[in-house]
N, C-alpha and C positions, 0 to 999 in steps of 0.2 A: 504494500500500500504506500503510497506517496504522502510525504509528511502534510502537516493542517496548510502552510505558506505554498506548497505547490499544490493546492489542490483547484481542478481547473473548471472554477464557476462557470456556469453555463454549458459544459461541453457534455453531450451527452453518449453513456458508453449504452453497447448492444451488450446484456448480460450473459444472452445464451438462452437457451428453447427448452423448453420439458412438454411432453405428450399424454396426457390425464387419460388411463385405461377407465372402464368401467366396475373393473376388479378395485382398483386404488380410489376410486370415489369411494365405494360400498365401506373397503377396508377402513378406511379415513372413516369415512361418517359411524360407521357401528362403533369405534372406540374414541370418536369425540362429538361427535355432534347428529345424533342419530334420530334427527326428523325424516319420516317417511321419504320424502324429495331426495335422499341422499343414500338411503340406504335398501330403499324395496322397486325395483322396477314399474311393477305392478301401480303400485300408488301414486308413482311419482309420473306417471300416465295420466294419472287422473289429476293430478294435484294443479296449480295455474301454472306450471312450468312447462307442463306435456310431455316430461322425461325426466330421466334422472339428470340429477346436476351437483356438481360439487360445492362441497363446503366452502365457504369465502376464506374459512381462518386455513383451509388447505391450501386453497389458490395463495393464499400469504404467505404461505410455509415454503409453497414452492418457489417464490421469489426468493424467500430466505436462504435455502437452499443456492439459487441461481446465485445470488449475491455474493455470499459465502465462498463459492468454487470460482468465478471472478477474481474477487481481491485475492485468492490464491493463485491464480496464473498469473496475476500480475505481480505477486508479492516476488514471485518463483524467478518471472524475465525481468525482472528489477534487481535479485542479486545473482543473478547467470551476467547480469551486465556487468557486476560487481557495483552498484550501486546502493547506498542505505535503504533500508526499509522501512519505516515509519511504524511501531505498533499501533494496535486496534484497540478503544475500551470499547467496554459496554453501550446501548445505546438508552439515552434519557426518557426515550417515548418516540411516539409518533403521533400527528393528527392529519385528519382529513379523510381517513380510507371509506373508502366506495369499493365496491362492487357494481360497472356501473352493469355489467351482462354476465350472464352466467355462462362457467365452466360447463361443457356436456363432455360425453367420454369420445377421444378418439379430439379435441383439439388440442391444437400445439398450440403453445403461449411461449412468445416471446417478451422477453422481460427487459426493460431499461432504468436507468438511473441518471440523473444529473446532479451533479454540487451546484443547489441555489442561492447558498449564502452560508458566511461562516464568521466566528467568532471567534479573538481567546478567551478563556477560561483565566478571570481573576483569584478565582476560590479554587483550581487543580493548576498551579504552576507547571510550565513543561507539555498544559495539550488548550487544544484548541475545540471548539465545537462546529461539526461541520451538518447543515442541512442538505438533504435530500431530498429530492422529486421525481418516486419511483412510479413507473407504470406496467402494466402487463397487458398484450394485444393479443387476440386469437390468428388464427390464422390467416383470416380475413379482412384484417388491420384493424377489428371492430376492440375497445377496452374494455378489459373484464377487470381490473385494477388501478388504483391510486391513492396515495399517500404522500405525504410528506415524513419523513425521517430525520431523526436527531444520531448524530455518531462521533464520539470523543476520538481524536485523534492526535496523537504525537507531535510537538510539535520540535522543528529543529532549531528553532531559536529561542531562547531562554531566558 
């Protein structure tokens, strides 16, 4: 990851693609979130959806995920350069998430992020707070995601 001072506002990265089976909705929605719509075929026919559809905190998981394996390729050709790396904290929250179209099984969602705006940190000397403006699109370029994200980051000046 690129330290808090190079972090490049506005510029938006392609995270990478994940493909939502009908087995991994089901699995997802029976051990979290398991309203008819997510977890029985059958009802989720009938329910206002017209099928099954995935859980929203899935579809967010999946970004997480995407995010995650991201800042690791990049961590990875950052010191293959022999470049610093910047650590990662935890992140403070998030607001704004939508779901604005539902996940069905069998679409691919491509995931993105931008740095919107960033801050140091008076009260954690050494990191900086950096926002996000993450989206996720189906295949169809239609959004089934967005938020905004909070992520402490490293900074190189001190």
């Amino acid at each position: 990851m690129w330290f808090y001072e190079d972090a490049p506002i506005g510029v938006t990265a392609e995270l990478g693609t994940q493909t939502v089976s009908a087995e991994e909705i089901v699995r997802f929605g029976r051990a979290y979130d398991p309203q008819p719509f997510h977890v029985d075929e059958a009802a989720a026919r009938a329910s206002l959806y017209g099928g099954l559809i995935a859980s929203g905190w899935q579809t967010a998981g999946l970004f997480m995920r995407t995010f995650v394996a991201y800042n690791d390729r990049l961590s990875a050709e950052m010191a293959a350069r022999g470049e610093a790396v910047a650590k990662v904290g935890a992140s403070p929250g998030f607001e704004g998430l939508t779901w604005p179209r539902p996940v069905r099984p069998g679409d691919r969602l491509t995931f993105f992020s931008t740095p919107a705006d960033k801050r140091p940190l008076a009260s954690r000397p050494g990191w900086g707070l950096v926002m996000f403006d993450n989206a996720g699109r189906n295949q169809n370029g239609e959004p089934v995601l967005r938020f905004r994200s909070k992520v402490f980051i490293e900074r190189r000046e001190r």
